[in-house]
C-alpha positions as CSV (number, residue, x, y, z in Angstrom):
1,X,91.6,113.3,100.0
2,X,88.3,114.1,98.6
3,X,85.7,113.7,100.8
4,X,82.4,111.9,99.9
5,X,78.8,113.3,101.8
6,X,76.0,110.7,101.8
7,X,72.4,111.8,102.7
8,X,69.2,110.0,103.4
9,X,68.8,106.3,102.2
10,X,72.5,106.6,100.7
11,X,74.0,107.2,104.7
12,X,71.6,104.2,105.8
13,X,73.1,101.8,103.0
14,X,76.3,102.8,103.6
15,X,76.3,102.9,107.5
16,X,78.2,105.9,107.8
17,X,77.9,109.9,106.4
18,X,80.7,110.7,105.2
19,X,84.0,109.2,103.8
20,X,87.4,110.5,102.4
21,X,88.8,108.8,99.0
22,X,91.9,109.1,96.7
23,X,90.1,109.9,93.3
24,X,90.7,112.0,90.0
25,X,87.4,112.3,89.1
26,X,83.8,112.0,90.4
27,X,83.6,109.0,89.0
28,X,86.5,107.1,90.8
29,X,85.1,108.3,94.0
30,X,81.4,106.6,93.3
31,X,83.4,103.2,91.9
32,X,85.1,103.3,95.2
33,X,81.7,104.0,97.4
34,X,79.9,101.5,95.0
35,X,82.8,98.5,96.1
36,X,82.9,99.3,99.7
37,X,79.5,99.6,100.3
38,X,77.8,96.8,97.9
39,X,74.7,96.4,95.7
40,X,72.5,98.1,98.2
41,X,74.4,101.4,98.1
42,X,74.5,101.3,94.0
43,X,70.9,100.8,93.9
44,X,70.7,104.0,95.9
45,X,73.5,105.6,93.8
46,X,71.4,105.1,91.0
47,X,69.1,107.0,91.4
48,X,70.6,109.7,93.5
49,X,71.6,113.1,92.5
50,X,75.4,113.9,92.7
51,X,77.1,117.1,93.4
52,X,80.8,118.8,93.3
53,X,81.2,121.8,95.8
54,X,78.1,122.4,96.0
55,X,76.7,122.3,92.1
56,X,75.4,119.4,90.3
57,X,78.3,117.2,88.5
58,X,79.2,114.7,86.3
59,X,81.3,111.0,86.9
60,X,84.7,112.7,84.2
61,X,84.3,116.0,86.9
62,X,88.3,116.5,88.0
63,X,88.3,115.8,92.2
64,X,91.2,117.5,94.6
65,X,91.5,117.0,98.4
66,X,89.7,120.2,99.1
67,X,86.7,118.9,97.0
68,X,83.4,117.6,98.5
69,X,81.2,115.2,96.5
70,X,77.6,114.7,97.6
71,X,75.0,111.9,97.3
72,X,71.7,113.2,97.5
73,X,68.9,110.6,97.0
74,X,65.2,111.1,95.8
75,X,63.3,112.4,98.7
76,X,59.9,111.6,99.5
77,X,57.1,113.6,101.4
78,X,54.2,113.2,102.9
């Protein structure tokens, strides 16, 4: 199981901060997060940065059981 890390605005719209998925790539994990969690999640997705292990990734990115993608949204200060 790959396990998905969500940070910021992207825990609050999901409800929860982490998740473990059946995927093949970094894609199918976000397609999955994107269903269960609904439009206010993708919204967030969308403008989030995503990362693999640790290093920025993209959605054709192989995922394995020991691998950890992260959701990182915009964050803003004050």
């Amino acid at each position: 199981m790959t396990t998905l890390r969500l940070f910021a605005s992207a825990r609050e719209a999901a409800g929860t901060d982490r998740l473990e998925l059946e995927a093949g790539t970094v894609g199918e994990v976000l397609d999955q997060a994107r269903a269960r969690f609904g439009e206010h999640f993708a919204a967030v997705l969308a403008t989030s940065r995503v990362w693999r292990n640790g290093e920025p990734t993209t959605d054709d990115a192989a995922v394995g059981e020991t691998d950890e993608v992260a959701v990182l949204p915009p964050v803003s200060g004050g």
